[in-house]
ROSE-4610 file (N, C-alpha, C; in Angstrom, 1 decimal, always signed):
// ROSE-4610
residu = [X/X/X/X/X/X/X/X/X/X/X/X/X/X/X/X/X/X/X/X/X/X/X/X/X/X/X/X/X/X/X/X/X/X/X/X/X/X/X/X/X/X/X/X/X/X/X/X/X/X/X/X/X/X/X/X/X/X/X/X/X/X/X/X/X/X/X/X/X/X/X/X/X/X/X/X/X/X/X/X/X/X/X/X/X/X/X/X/X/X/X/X/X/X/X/X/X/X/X/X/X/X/X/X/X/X/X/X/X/X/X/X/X/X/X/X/X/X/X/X/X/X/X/X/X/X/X/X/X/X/X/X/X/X/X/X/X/X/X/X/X/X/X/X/X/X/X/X/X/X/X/X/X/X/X/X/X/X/X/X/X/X/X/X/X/X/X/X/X/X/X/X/X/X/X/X/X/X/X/X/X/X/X/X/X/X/X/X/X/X/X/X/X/X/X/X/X/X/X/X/X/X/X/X/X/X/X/X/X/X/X/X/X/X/X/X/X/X/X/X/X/X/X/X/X/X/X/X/X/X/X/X/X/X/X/X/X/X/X/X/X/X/X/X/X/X/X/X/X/X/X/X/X/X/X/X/X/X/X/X/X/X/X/X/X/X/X/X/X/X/X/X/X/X/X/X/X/X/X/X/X/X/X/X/X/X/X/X/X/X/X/X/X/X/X/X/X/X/X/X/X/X/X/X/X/X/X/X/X/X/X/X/X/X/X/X/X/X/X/X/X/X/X/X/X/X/X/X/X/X/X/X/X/X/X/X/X/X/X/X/X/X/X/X/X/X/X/X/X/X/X/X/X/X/X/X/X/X/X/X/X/X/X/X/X/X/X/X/X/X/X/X/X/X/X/X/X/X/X/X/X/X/X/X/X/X/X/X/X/X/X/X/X/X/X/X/X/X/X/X/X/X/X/X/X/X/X/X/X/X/X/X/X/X/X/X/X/X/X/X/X/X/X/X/X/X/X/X/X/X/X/X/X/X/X/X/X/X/X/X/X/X/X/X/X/X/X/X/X/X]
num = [1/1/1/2/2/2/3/3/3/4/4/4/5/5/5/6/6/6/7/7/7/8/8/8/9/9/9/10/10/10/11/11/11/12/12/12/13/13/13/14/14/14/15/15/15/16/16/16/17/17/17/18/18/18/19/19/19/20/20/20/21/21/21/22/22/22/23/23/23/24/24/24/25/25/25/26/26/26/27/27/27/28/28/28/29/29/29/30/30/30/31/31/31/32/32/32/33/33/33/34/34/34/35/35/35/36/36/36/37/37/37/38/38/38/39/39/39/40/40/40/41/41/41/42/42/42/43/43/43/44/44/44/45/45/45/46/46/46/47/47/47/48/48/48/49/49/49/50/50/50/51/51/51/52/52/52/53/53/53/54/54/54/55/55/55/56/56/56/57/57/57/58/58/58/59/59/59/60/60/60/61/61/61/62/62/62/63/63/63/64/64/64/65/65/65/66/66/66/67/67/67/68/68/68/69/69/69/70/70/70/71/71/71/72/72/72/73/73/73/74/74/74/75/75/75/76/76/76/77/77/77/78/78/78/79/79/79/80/80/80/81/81/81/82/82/82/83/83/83/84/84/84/85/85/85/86/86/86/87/87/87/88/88/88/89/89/89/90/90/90/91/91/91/92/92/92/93/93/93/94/94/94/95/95/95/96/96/96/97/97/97/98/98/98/99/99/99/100/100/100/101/101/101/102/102/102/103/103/103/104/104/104/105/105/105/106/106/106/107/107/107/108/108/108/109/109/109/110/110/110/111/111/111/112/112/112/113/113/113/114/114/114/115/115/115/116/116/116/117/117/117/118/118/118/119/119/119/120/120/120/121/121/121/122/122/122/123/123/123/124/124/124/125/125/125/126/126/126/127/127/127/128/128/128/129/129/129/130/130/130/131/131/131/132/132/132/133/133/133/134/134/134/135/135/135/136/136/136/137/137/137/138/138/138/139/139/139/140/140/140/141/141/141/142/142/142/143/143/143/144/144/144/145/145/145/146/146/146/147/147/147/148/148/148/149/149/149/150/150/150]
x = [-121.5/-121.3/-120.3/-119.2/-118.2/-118.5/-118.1/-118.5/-117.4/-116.8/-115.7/-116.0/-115.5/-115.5/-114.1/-114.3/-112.8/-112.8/-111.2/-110.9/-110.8/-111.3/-111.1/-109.5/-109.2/-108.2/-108.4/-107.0/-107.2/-105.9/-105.8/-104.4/-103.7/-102.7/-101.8/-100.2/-99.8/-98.8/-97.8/-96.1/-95.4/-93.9/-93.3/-92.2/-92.6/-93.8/-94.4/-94.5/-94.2/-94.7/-95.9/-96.6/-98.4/-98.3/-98.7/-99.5/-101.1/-101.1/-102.3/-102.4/-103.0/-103.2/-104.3/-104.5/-105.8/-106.1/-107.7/-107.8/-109.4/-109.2/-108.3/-106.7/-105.5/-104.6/-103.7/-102.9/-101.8/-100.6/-100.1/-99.2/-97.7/-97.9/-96.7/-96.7/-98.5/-98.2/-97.8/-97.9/-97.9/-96.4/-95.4/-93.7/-93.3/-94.1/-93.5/-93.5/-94.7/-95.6/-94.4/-94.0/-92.9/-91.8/-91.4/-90.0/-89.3/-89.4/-89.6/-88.4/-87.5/-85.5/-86.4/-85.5/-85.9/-85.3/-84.7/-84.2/-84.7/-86.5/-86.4/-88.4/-89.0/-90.6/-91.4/-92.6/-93.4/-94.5/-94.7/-95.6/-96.8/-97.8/-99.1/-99.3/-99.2/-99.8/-100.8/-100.6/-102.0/-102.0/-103.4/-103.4/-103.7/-103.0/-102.8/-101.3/-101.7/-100.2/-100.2/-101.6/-100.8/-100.0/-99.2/-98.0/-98.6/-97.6/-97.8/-97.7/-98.8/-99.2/-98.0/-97.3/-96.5/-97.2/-96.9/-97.4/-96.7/-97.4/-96.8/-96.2/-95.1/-94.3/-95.3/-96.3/-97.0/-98.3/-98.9/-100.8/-101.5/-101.2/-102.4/-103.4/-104.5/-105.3/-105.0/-105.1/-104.8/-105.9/-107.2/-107.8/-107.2/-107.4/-106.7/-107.8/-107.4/-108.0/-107.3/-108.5/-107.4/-107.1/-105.7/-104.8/-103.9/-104.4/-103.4/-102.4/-100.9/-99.7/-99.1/-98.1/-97.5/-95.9/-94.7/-93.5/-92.4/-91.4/-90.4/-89.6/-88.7/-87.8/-87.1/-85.5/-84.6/-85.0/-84.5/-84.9/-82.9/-83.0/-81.4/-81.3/-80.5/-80.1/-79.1/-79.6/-78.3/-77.9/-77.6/-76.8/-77.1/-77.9/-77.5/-77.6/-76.1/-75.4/-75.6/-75.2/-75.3/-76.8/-78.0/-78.9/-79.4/-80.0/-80.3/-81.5/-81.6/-82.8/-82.8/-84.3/-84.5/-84.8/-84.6/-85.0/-85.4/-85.8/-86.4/-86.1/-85.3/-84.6/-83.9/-82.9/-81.6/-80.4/-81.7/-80.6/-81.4/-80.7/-81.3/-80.8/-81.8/-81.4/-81.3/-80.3/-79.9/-80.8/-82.4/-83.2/-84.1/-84.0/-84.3/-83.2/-82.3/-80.8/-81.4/-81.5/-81.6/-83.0/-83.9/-85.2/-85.3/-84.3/-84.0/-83.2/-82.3/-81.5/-82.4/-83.4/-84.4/-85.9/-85.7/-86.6/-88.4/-89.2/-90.0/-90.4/-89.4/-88.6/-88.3/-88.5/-88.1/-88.6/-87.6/-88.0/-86.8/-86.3/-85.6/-85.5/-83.8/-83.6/-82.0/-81.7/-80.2/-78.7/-79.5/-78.3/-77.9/-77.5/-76.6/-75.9/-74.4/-73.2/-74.1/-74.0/-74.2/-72.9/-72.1/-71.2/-71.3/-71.1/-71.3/-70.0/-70.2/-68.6/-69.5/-68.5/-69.1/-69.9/-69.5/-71.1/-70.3/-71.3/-70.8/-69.8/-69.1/-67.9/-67.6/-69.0/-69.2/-69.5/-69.4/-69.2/-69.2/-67.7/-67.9/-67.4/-67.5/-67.5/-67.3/-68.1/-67.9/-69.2/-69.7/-70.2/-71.7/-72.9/-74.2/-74.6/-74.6/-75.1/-76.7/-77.2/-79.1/-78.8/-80.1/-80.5/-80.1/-78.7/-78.1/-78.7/-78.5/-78.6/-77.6/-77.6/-76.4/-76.8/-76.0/-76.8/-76.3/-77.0/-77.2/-76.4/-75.8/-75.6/-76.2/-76.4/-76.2/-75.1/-75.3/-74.0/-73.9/-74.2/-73.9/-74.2/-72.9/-72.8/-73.0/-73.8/-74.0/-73.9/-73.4/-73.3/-73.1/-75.2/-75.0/-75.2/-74.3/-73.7/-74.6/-74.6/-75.6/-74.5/-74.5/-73.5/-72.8/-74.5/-74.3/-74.6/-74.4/-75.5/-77.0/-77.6/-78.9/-79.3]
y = [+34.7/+33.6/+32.6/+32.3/+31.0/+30.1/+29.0/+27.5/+26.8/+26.5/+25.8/+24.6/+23.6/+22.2/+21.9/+21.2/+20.6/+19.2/+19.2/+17.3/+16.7/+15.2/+14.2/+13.4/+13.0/+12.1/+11.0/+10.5/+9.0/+8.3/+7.2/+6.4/+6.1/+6.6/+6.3/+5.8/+5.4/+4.9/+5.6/+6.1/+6.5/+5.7/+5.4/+4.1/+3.5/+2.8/+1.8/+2.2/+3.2/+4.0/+4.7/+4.5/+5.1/+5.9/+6.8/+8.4/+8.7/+9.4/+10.0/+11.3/+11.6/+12.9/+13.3/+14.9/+15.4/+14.7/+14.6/+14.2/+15.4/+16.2/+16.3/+17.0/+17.0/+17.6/+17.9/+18.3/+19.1/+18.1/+18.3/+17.7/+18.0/+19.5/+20.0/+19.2/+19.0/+18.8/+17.0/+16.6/+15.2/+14.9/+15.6/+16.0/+16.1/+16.8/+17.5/+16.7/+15.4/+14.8/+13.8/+13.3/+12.3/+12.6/+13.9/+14.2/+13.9/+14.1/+13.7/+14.8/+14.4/+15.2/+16.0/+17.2/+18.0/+17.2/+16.5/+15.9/+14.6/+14.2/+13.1/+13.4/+12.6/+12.8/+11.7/+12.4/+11.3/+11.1/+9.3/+8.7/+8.1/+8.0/+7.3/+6.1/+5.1/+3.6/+3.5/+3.3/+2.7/+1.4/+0.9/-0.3/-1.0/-2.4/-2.4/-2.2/-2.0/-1.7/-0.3/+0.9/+2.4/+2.1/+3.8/+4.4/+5.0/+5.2/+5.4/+7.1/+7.5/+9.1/+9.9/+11.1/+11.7/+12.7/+12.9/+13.8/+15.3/+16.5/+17.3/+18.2/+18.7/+19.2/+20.9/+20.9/+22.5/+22.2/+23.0/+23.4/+22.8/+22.1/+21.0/+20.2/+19.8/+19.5/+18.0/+17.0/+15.5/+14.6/+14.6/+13.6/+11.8/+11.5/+10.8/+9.5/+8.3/+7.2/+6.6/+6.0/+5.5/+3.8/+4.1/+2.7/+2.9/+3.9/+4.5/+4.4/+3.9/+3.6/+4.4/+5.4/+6.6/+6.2/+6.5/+6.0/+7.2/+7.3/+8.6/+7.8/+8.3/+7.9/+9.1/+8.6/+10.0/+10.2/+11.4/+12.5/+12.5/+12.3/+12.4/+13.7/+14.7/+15.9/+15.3/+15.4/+15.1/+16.2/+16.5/+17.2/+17.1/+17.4/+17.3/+18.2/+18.3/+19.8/+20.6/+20.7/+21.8/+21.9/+21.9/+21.9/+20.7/+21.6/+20.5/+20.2/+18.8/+17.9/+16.9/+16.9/+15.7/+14.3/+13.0/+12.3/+11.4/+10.4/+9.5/+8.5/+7.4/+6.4/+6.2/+5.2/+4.7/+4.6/+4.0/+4.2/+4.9/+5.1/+6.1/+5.4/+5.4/+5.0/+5.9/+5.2/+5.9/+7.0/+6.3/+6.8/+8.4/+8.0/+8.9/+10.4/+9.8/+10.7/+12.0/+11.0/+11.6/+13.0/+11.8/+12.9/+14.0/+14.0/+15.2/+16.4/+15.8/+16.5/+17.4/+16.6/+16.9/+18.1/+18.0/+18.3/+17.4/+18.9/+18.6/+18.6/+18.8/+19.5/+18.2/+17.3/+16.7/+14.9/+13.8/+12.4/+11.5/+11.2/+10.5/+9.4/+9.2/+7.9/+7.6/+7.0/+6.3/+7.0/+8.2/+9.4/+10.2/+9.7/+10.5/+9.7/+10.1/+9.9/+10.3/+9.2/+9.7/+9.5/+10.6/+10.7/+10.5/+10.2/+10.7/+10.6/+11.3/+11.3/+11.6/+11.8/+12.4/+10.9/+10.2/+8.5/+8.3/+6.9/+6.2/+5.6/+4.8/+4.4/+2.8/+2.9/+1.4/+1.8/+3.4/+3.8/+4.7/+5.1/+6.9/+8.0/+7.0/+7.8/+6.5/+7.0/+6.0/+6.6/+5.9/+5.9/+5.2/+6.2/+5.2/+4.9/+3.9/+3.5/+3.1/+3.0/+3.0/+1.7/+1.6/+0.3/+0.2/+0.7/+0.5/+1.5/+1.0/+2.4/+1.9/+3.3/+3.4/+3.8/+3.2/+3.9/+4.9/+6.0/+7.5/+7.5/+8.7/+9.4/+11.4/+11.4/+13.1/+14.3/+14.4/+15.6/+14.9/+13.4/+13.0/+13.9/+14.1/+14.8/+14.2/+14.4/+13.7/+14.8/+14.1/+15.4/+14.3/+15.2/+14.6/+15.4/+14.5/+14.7/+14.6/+15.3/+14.4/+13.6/+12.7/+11.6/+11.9/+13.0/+13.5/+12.4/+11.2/+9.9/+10.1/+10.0/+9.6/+8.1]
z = [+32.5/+33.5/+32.9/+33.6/+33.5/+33.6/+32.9/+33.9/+33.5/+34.9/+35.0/+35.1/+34.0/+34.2/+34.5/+35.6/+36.0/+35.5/+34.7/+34.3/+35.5/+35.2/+35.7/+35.6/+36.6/+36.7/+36.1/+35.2/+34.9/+34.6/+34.9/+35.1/+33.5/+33.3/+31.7/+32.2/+31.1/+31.5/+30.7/+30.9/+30.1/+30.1/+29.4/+29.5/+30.5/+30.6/+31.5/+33.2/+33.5/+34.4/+34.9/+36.2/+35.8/+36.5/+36.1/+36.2/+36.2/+36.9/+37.1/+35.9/+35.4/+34.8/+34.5/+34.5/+34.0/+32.7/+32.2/+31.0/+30.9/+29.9/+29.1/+29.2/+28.9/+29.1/+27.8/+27.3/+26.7/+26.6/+25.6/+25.1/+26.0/+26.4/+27.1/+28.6/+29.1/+30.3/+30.5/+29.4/+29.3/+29.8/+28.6/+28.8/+30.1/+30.4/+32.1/+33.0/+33.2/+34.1/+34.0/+32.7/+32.9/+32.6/+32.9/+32.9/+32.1/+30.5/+29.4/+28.9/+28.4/+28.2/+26.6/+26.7/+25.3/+23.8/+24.2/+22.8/+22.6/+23.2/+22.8/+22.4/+21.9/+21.4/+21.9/+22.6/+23.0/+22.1/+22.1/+21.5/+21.7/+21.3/+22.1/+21.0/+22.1/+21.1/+20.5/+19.5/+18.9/+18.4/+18.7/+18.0/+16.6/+16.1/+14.6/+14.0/+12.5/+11.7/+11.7/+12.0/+12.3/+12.9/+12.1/+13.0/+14.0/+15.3/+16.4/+16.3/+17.7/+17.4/+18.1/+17.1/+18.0/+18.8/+20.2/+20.8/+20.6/+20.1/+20.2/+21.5/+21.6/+23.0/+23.0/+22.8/+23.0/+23.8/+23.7/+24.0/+23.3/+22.8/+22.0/+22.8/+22.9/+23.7/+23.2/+24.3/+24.2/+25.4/+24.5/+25.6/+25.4/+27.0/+27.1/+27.3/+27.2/+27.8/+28.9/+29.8/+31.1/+30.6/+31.7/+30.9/+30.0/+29.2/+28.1/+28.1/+27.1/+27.1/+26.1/+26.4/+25.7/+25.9/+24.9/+25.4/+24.5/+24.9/+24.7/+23.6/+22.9/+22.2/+21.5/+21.9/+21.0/+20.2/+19.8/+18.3/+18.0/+16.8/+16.5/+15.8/+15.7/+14.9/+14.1/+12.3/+11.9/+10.8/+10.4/+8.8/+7.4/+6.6/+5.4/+4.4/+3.9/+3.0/+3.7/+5.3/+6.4/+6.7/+6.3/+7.2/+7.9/+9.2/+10.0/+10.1/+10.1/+10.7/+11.7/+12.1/+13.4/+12.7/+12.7/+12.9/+14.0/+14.5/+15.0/+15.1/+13.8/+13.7/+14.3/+14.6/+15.2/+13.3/+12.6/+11.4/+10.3/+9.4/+8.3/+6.4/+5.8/+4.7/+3.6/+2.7/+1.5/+1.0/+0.8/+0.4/+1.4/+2.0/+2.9/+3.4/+3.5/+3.3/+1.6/+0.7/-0.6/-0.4/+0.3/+0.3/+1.3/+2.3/+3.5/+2.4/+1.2/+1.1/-0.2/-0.9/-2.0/-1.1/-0.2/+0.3/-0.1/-0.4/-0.9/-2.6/-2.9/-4.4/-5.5/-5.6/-5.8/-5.7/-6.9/-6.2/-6.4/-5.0/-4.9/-6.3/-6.8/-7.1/-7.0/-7.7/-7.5/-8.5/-8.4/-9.0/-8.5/-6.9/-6.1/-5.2/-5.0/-4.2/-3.0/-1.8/-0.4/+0.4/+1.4/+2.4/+3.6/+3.8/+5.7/+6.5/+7.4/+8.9/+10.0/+10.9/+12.4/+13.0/+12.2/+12.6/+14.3/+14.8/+15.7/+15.4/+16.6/+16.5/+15.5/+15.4/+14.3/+12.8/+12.4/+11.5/+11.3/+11.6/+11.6/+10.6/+9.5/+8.0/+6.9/+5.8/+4.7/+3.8/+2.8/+1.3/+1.5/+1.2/+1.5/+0.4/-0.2/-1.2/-1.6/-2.5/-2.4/-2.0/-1.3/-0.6/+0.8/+1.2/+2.4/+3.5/+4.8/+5.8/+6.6/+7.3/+8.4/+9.7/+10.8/+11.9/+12.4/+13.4/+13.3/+14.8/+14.8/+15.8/+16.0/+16.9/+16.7/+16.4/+15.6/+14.4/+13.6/+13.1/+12.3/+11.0/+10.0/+8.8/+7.7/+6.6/+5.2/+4.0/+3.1/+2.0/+0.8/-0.2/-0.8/-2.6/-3.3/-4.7/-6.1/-6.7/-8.2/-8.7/-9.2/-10.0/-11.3/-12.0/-13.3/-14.1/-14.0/-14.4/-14.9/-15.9/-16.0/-16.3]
């Protein structure tokens, strides 16, 4: 014997927009409901100094609260030493450049040349130095160097 429980409706909101949605629902249907572009990640607020929850874009089950406030934000594709990664930022720092390029392999410090080109038009190539960041565009290219420095 089956027993179909059907979700309830409940009011959330997505870039300040309200929606009705099943609850429980999916991460994919959440995307869809607000027409949500493939290049960008939705978020669910939380309250406090947590980081805010990424929603995943699949079948993941997402119960929801009503009232709930969820909001989109680009994903940037950028470069480093030819592979690709997503970020989330608008800008990206030295150190973070170093740890994309170290992977998991590794710990960042201040013994490497950072490059970049392909940037926005407010910087669309030059030298990152530790401590600095730069802001991102998508393609943005970085390529980064040992110093040979210890």
């Amino acid at each position: 014997m089956s027993v179909n429980v059907a979700a309830h409706l409940v009011r959330i909101h997505i870039d300040r927009v309200a929606y009705s949605s099943p609850n429980p629902t999916t991460g994919e249907a959440l995307y869809a409901l607000a027409d949500i572009p493939k290049h960008e990640k939705l978020y669910r607020e939380v309250e406090g100094d947590a980081e805010d929850e990424m929603i995943p874009r699949d079948e993941t089950v997402i119960h929801l609260t009503a009232d709930e406030h969820f909001y989109s934000q680009k994903v940037f594709e950028i470069l480093v030493n030819g592979d690709d990664h997503e970020i989330e930022t608008k800008e990206i720092t030295y150190a973070r450049v170093v740890e994309l390029y170290l992977g998991s392999g590794g710990k960042p410090s201040n013994e490497y040349l950072v490059k970049y080109s392909h940037g926005p038009a407010e910087n669309p190539s030059g030298t990152l130095a530790p401590g600095q960041k730069v802001r991102v565009k998508d393609g943005m290219r970085f390529r980064v160097a040992g110093t040979g420095e210890s």
